[in-house]
N, CA, C and O of each residue as an XYZ file, in Angstrom:
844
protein
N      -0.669     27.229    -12.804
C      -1.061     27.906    -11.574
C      -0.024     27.618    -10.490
O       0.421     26.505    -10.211
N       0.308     28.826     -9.896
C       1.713     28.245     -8.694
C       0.416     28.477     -7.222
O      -0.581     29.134     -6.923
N       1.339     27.405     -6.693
C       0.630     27.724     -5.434
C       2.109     27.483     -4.206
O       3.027     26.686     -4.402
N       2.014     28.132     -3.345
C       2.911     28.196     -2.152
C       3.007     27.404     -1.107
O       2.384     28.028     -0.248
N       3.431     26.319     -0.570
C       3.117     25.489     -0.031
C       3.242     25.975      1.270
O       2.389     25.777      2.135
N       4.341     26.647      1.452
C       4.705     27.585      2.750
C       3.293     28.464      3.475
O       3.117     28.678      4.674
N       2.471     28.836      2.414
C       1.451     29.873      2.824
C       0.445     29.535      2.592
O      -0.428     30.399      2.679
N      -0.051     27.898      2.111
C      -1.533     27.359      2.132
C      -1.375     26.095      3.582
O      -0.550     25.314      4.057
N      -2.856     26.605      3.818
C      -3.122     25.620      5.385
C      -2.933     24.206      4.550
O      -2.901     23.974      3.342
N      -2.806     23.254      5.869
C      -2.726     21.813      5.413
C      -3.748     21.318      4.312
O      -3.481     21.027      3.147
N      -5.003     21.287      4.955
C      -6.473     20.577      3.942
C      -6.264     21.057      2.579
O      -6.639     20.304      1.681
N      -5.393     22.891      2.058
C      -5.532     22.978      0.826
C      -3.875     22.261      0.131
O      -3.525     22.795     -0.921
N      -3.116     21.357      0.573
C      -2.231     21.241      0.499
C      -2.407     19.538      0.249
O      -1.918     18.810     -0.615
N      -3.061     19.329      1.066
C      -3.584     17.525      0.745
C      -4.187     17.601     -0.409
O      -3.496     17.252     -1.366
N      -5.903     18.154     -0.766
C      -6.147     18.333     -2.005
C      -5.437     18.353     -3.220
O      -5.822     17.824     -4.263
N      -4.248     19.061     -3.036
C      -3.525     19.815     -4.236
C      -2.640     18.153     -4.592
O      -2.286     17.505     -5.577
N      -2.613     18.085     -3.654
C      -0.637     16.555     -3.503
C      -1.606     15.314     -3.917
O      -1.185     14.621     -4.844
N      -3.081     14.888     -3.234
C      -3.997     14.016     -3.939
C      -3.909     14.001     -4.789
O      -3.260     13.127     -5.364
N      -4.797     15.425     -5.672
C      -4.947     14.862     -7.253
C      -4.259     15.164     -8.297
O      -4.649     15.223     -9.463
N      -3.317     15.340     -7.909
C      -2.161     15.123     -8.698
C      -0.923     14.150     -8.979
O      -0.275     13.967    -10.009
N      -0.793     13.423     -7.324
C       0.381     12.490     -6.954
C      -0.762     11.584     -7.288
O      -1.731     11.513     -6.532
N      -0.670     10.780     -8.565
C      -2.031      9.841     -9.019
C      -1.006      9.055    -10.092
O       0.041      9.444    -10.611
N      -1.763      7.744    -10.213
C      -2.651      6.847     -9.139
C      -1.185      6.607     -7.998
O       0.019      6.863     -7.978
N      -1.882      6.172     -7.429
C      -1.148      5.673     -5.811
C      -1.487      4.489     -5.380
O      -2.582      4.094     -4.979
N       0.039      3.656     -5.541
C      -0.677      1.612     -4.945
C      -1.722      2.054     -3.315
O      -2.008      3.077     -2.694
N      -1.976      0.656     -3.212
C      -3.004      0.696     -2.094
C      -2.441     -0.190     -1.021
O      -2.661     -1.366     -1.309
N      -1.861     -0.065     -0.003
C      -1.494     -0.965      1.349
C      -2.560     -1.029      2.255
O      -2.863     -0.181      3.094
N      -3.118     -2.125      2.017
C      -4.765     -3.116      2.614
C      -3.608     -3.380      3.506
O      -2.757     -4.011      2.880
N      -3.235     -3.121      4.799
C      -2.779     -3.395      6.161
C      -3.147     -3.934      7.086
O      -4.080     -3.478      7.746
N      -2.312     -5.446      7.513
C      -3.553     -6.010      8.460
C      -2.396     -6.358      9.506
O      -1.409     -7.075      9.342
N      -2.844     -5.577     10.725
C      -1.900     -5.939     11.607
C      -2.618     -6.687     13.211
O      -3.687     -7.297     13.232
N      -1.892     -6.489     14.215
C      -2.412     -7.496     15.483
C      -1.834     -6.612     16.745
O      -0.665     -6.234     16.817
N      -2.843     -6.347     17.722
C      -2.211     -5.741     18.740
C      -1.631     -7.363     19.595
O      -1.622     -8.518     19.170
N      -1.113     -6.661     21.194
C      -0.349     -7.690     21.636
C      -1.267     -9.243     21.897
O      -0.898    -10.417     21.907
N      -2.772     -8.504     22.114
C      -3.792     -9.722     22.319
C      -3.789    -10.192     21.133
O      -4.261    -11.329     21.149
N      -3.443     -9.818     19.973
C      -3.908    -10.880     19.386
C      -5.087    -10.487     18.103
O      -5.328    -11.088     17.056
N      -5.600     -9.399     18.601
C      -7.025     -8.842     17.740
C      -6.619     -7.872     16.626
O      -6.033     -6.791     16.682
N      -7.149     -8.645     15.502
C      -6.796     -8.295     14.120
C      -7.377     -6.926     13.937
O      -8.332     -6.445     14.547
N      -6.659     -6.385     13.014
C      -7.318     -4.961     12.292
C      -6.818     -4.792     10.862
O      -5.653     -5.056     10.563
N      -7.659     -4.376     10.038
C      -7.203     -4.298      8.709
C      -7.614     -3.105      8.522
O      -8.649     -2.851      9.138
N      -6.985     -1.870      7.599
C      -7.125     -0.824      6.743
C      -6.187     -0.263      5.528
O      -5.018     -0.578      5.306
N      -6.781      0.399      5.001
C      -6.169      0.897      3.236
C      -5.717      2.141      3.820
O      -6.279      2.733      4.742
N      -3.998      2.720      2.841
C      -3.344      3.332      3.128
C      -3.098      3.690      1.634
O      -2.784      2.813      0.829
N      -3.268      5.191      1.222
C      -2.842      5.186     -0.347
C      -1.870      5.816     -0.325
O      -1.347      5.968     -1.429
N      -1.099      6.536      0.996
C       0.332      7.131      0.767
C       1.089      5.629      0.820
O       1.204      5.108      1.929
N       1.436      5.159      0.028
C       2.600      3.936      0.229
C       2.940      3.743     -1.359
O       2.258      4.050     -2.336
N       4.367      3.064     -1.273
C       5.067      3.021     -2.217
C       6.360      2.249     -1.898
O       6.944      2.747     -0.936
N       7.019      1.096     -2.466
C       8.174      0.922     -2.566
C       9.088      1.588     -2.365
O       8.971      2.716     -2.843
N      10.155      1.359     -1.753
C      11.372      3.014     -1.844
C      12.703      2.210     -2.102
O      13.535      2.812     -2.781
N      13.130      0.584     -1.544
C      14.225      0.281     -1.970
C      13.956     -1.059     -2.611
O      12.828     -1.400     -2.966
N      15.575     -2.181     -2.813
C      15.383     -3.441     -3.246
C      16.243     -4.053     -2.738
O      16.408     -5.205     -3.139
N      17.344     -3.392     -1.390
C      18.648     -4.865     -0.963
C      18.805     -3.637      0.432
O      19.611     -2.710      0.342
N      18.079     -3.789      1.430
C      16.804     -4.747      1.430
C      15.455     -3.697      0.716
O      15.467     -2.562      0.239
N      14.507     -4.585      0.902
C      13.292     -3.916      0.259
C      12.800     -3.835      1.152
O      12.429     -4.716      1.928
N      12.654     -2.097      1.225
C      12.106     -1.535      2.096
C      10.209     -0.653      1.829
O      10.174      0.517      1.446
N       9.694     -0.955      1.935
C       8.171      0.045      1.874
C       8.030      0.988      2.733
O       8.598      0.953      3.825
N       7.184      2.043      2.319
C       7.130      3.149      3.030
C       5.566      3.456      3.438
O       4.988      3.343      2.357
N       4.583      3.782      4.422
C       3.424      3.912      4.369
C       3.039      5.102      5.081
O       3.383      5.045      6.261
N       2.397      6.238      4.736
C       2.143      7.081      5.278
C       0.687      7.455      6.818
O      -0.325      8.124      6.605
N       0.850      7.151      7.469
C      -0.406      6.528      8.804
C      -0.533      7.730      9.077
O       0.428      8.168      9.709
N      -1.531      8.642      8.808
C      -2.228      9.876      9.639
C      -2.819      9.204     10.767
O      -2.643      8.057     11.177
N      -3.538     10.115     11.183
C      -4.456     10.077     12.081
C      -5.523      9.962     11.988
O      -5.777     10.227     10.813
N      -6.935      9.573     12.801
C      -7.990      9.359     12.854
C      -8.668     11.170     12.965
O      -7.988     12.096     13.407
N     -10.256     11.336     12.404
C     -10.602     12.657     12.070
C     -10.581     13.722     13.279
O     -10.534     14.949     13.370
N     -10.645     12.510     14.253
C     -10.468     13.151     15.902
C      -8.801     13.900     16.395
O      -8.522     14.632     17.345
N      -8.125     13.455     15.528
C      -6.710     13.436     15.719
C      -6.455     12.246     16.957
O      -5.523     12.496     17.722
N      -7.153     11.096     17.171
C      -6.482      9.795     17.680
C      -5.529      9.083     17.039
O      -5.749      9.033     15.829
N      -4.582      8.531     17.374
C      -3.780      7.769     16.580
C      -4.612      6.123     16.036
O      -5.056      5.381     16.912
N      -4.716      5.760     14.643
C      -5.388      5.035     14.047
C      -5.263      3.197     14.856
O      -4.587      3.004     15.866
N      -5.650      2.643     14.506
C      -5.465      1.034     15.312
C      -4.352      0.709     14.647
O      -3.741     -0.214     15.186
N      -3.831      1.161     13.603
C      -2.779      0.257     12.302
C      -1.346      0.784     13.401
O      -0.611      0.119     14.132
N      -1.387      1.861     13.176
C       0.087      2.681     13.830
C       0.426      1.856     15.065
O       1.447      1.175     15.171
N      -0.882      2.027     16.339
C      -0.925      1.527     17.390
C      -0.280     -0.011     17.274
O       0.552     -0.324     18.126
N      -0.637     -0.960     16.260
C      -0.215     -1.933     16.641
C       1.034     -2.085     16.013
O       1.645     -2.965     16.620
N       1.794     -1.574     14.946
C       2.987     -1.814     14.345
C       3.787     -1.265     15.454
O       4.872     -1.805     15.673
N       3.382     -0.187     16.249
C       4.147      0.410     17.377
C       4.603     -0.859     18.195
O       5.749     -1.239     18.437
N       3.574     -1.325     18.500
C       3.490     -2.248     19.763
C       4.310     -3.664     19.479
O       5.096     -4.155     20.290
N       3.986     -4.240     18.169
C       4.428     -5.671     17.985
C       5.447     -5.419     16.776
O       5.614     -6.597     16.459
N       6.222     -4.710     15.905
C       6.881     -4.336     15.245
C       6.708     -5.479     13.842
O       7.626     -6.071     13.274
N       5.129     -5.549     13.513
C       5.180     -6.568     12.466
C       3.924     -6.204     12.102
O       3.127     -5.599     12.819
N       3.643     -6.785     10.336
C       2.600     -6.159      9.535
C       2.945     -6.808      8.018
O       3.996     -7.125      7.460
N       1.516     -6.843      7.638
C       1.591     -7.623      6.382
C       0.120     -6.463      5.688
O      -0.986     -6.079      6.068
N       1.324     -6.246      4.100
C       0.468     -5.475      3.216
C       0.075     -6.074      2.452
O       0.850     -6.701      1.729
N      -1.272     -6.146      2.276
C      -1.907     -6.564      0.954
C      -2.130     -5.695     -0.346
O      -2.799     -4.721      0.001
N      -1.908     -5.649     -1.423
C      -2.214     -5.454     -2.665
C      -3.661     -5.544     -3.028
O      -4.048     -6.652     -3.399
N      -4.358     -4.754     -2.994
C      -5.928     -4.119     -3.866
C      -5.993     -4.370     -5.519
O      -5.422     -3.723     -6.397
N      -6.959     -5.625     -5.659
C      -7.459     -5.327     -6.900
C      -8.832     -5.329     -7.046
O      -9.683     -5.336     -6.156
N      -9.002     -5.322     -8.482
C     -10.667     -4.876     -9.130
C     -11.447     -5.585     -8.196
O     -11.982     -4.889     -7.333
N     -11.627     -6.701     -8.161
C     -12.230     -7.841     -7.119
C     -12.595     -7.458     -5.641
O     -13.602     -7.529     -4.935
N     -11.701     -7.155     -5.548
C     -11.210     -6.840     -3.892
C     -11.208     -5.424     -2.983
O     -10.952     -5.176     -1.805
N     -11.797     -4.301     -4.613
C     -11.750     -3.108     -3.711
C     -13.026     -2.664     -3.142
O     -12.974     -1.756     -2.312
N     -13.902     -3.047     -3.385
C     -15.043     -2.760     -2.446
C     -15.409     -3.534     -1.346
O     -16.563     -3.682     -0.943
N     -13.862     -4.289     -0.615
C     -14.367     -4.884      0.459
C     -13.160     -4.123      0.702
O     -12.987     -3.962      1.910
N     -12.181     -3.549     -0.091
C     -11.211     -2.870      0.892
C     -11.890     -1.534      1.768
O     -11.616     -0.947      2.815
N     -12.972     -1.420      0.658
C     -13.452      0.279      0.848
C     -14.656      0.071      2.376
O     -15.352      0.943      2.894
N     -14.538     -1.235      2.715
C     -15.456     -1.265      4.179
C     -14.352     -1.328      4.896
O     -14.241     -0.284      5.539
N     -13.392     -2.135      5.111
C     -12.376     -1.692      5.657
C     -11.704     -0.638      5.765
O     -10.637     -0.663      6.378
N     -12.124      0.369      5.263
C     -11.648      2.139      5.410
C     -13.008      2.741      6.615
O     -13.114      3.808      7.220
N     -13.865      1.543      6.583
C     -14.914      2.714      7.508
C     -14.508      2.831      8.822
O     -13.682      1.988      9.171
N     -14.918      3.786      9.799
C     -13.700      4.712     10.853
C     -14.679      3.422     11.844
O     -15.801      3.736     12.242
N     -14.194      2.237     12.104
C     -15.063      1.181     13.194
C     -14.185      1.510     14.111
O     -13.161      2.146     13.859
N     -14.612      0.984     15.577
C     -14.018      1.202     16.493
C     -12.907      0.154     16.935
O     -13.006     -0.866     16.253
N     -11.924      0.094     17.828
C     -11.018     -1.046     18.007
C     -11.483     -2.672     17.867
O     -11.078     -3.581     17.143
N     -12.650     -2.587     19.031
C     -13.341     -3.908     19.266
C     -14.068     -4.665     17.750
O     -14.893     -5.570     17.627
N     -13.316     -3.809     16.720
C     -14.358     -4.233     15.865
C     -13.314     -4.770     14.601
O     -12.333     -4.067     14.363
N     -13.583     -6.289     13.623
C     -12.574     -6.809     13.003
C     -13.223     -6.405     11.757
O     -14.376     -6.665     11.414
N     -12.301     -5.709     11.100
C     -12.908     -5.441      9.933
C     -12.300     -6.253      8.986
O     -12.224     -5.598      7.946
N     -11.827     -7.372      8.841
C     -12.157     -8.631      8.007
C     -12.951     -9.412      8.005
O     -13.094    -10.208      7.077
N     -13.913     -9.374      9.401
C     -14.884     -9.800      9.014
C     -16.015     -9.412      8.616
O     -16.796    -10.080      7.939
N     -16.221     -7.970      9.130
C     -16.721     -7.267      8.205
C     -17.028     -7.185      6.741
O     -18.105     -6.939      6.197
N     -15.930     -7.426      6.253
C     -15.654     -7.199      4.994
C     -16.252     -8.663      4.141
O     -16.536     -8.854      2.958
N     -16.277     -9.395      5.147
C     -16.091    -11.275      4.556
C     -15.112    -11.667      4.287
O     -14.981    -12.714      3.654
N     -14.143    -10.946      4.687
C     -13.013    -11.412      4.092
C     -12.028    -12.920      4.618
O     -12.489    -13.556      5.566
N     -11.126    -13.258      4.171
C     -10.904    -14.937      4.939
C      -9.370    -14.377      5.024
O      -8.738    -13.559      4.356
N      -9.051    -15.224      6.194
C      -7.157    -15.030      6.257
C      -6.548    -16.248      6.336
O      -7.061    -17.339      6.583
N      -4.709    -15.803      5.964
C      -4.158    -17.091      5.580
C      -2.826    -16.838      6.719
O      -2.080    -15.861      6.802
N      -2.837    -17.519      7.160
C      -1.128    -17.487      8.582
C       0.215    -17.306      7.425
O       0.666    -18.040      6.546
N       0.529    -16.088      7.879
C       1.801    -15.428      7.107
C       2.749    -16.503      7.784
O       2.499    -17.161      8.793
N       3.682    -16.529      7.146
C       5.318    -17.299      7.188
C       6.206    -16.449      8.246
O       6.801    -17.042      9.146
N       6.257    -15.426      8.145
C       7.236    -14.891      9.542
C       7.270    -14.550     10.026
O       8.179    -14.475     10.852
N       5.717    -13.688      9.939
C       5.306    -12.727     11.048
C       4.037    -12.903     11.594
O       3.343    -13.454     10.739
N       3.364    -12.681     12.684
C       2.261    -13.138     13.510
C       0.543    -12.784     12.448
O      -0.424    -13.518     12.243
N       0.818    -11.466     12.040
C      -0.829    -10.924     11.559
C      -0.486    -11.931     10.311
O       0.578    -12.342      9.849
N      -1.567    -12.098     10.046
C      -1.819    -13.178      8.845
C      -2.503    -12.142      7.368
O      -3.063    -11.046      7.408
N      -2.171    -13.026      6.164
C      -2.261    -11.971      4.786
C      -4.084    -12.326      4.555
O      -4.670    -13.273      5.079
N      -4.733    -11.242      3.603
C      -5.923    -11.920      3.314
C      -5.596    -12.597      2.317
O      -4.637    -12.386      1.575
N      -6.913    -14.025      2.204
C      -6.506    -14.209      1.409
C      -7.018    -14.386     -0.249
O      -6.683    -15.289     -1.015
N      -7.903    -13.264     -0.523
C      -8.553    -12.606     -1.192
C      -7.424    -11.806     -2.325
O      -7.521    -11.718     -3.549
N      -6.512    -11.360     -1.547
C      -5.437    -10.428     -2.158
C      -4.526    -10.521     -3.086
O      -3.479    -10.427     -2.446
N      -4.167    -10.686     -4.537
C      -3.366    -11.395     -4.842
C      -1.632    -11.199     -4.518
O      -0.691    -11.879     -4.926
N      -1.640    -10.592     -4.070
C      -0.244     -9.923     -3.188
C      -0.396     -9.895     -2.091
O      -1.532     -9.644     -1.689
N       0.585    -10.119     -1.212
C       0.651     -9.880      0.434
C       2.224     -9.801      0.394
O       3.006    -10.503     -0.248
N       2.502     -8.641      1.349
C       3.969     -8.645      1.910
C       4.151     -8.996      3.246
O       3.301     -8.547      4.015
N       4.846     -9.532      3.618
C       4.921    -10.065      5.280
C       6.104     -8.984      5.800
O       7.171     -8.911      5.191
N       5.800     -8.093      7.065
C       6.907     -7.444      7.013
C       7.148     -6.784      8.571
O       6.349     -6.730      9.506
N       8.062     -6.471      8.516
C       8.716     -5.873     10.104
C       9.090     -4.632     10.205
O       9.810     -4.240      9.286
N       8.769     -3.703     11.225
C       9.371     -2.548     11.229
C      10.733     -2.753     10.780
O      11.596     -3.618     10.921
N      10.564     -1.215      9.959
C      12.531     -1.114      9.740
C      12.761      0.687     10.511
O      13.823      1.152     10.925
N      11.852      1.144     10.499
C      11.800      2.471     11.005
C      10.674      3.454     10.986
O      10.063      3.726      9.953
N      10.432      3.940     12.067
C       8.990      5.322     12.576
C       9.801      6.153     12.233
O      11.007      6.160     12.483
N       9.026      7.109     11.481
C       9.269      8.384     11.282
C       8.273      9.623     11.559
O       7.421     10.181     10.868
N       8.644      9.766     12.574
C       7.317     11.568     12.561
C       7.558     12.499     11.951
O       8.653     13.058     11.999
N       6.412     12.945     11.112
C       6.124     13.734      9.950
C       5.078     14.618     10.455
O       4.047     13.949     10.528
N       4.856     15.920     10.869
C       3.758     16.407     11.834
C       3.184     15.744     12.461
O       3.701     15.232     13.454
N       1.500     15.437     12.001
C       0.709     14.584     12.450
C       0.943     13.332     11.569
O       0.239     12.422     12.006
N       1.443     13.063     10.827
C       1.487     11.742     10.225
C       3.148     10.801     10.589
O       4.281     11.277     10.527
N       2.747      9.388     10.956
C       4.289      9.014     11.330
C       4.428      8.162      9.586
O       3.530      7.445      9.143
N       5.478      8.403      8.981
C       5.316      7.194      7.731
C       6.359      6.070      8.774
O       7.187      6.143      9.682
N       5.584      4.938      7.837
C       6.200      3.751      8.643
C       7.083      2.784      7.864
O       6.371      2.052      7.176
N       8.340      2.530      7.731
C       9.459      2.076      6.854
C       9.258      0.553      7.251
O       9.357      0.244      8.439
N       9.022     -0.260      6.436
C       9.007     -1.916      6.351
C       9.865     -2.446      6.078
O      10.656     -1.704      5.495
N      10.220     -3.477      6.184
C      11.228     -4.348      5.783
C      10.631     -5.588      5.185
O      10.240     -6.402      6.022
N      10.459     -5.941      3.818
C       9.256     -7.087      3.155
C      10.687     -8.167      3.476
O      11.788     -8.184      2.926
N      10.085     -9.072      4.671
C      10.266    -10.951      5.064
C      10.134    -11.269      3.889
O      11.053    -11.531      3.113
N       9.077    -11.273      3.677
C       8.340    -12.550      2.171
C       7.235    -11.853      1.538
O       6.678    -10.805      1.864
N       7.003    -12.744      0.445
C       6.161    -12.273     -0.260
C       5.466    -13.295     -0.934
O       6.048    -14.295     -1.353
N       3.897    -13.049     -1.106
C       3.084    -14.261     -1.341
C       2.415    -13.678     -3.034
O       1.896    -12.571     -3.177
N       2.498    -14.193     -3.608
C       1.501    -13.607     -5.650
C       1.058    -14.978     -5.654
O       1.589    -16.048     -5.357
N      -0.089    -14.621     -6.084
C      -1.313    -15.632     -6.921
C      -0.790    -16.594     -7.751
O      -0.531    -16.231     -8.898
N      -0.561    -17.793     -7.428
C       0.311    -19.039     -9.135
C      -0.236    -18.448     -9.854
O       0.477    -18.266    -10.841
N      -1.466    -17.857     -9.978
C      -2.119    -18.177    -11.177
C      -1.155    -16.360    -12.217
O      -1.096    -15.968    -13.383
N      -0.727    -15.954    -11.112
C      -0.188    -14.407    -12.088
C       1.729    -14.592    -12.014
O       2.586    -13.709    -12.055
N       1.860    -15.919    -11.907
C       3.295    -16.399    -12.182
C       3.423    -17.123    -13.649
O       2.791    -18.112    -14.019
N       4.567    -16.251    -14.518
C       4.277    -16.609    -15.743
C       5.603    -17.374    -15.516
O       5.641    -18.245    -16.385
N       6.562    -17.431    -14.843
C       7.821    -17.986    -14.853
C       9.004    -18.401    -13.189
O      10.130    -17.953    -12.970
N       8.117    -19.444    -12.247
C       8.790    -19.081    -11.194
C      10.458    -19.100    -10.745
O      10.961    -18.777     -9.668
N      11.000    -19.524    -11.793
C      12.275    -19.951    -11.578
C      13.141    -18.369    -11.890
O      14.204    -18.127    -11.318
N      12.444    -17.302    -12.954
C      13.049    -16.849    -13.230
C      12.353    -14.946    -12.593
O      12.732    -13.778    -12.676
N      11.169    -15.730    -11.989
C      10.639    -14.271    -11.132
C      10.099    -13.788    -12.466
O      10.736    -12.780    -12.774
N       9.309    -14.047    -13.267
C       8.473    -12.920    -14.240
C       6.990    -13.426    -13.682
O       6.456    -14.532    -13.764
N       6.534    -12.181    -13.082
C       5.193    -11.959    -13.261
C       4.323    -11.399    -13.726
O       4.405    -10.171    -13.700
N       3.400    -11.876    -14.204
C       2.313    -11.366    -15.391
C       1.796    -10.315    -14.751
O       0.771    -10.784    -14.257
N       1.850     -9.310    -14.479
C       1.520     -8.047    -13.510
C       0.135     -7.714    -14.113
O      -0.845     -7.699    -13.368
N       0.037     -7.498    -15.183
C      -1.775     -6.970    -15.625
C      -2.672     -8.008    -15.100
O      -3.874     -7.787    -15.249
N      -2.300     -9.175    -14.474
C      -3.400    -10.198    -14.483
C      -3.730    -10.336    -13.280
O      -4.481    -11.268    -12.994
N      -3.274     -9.476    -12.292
C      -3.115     -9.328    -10.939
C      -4.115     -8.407    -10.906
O      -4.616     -8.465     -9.783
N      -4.672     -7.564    -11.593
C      -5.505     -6.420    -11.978
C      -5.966     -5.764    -10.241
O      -6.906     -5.998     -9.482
N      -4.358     -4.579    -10.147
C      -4.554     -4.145     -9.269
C      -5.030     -2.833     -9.465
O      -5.135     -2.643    -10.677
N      -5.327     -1.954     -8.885
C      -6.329     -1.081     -9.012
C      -5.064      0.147     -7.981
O      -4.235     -0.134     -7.116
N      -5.409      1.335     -8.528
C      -4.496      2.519     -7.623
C      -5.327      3.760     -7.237
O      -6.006      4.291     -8.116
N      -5.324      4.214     -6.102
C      -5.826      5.507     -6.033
C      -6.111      6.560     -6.342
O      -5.664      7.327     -5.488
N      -6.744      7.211     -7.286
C      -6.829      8.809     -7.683
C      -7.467      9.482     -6.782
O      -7.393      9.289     -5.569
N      -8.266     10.483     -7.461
C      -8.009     12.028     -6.964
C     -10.032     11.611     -6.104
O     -10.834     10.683     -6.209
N      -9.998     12.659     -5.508
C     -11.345     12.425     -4.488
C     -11.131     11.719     -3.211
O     -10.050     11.533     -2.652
N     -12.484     11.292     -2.763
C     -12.964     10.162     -2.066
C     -13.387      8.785     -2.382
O     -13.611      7.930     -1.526
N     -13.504      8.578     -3.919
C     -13.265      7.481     -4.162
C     -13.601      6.893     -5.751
O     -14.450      6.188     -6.296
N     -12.110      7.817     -6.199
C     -11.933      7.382     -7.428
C     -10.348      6.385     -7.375
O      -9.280      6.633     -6.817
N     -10.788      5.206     -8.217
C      -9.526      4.295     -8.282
C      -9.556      4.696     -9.763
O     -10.314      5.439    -10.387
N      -8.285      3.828    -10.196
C      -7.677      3.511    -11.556
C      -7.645      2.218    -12.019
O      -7.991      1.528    -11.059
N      -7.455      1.618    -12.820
C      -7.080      0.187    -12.869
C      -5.891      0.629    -13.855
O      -5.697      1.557    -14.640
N      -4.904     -0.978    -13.230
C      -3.354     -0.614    -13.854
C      -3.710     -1.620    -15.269
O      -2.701     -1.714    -15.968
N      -4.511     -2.130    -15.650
C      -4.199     -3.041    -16.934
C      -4.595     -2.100    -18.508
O      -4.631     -2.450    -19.688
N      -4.806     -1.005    -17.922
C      -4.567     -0.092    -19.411
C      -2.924      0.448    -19.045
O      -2.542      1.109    -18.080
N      -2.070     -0.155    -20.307
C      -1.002      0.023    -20.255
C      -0.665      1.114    -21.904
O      -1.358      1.174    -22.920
N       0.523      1.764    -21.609
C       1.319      1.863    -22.661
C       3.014      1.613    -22.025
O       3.532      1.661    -20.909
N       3.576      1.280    -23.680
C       4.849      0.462    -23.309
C       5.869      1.975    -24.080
O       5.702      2.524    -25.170
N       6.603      2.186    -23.296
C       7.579      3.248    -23.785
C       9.241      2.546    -23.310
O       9.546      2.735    -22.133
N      10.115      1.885    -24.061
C      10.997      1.316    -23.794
C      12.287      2.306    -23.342
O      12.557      3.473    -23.623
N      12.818      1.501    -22.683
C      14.173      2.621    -22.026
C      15.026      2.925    -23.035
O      15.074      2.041    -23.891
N      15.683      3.821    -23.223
C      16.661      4.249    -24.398
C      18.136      4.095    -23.339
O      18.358      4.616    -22.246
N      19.203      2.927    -24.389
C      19.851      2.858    -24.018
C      21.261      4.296    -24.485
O      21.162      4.896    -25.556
N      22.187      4.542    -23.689
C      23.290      5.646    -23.663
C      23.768      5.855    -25.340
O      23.856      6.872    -26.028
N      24.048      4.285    -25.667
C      24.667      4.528    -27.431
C      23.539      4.514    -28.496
O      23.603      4.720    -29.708
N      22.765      4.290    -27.906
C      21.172      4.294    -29.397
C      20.847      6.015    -29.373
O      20.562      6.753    -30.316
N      21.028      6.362    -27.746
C      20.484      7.541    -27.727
C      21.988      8.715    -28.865
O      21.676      9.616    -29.645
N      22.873      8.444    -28.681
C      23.854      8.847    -28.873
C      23.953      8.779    -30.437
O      24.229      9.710    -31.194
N      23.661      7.446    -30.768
C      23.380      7.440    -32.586
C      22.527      7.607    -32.934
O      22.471      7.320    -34.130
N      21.405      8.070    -32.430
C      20.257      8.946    -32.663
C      20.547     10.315    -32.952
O      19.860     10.877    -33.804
N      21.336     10.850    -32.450
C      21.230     12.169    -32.434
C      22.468     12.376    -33.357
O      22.583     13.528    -33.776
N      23.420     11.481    -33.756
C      24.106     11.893    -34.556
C      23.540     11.394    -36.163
O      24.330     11.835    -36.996
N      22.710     10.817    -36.639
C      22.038     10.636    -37.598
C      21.649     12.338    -38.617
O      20.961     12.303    -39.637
């Protein structure tokens, strides 16, 4: 089925890019305006984009009112933010932290959730999460109504318990059992159903085909 992106309104254009751009990591975002007052929310446009430096990318719409959200507001303001990583455990306290509360209102505690004082930057990681990135603006970008917001990951915090090798950086990634976004209002995935398809190197591929 083709569809025109040029000639469908936005709402049928989100639908379409949802359930299809699947699954999608989850950036549990917990940032701090200048007072000081925490806010946490889930972001499923986000994704890695580099590695020297490592940069993240997060996509921040707007609130249903078209207000700008508390997350944007404060990365604007204090140019710092720490993403947490969503797993099985952890997503139905992420999913209260998606409810539309008002500023005055901390939705970690809401949630029950507990926090841990990040290393370089002021908002602190949960610490529920088995991932947290500590991170700093690297660049705003306006995108219509949505600004995506370019990070720069300081540091980075993983669970000992999903370190299979620290000297040499291998982590047991299925045991982290993070969970990704699909299609709806609230269908996830879990990443520990795997299949393994190995990279084909230039000369295997090459004596393959001459066989």
């Amino acid at each position: 089925m083709y569809f025109d992106f040029e000639a469908l309104p936005a709402a049928d254009r989100y639908k379409l890019v949802v359930s299809t751009v699947v699954p999608r990591p989850v950036a549990w975002v917990v940032s701090q305006d200048e007072a000081g007052v925490l806010n946490a929310a889930p972001y499923s446009f986000f994704n890695a984009l580099t590695d020297d430096p490592v940069v993240i990318a997060i996509g921040c719409g707007p609130r249903p009112d078209g207000a700008r959200k508390d997350t944007l507001g404060n990365i604007r303001a204090t140019g710092q933010f720490v993403v947490n990583l969503v797993n099985e455990a952890t997503v139905e306290r992420m999913n209260i932290t998606a409810i539309d509360f008002g500023p005055d209102v901390n939705e970690l505690e809401e949630a029950g959730l507990t926090t841990i004082p990040s290393s370089k930057v002021k908002p602190p990681r949960i610490a529920e999460s088995p991932v947290a990135l500590e991170c700093k603006t690297f660049q705003l970008i306006t995108v219509g109504h949505h600004t995506i917001v370019l990070g720069q990951v300081l540091a980075m915090h993983i669970a000992d318990e999903a370190m299979l090798d620290v000297e040499k950086k291998y982590v047991d990634t299925p045991k982290l059992g993070l969970v990704g976004r699909m299609h709806g209002r609230g269908w996830y995935a879990r990443t520990t159903d795997r299949v393994e398809v190995p990279r084909i190197a230039l000369k295997d591929w090459q004596s393959r085909k001459g066989d």
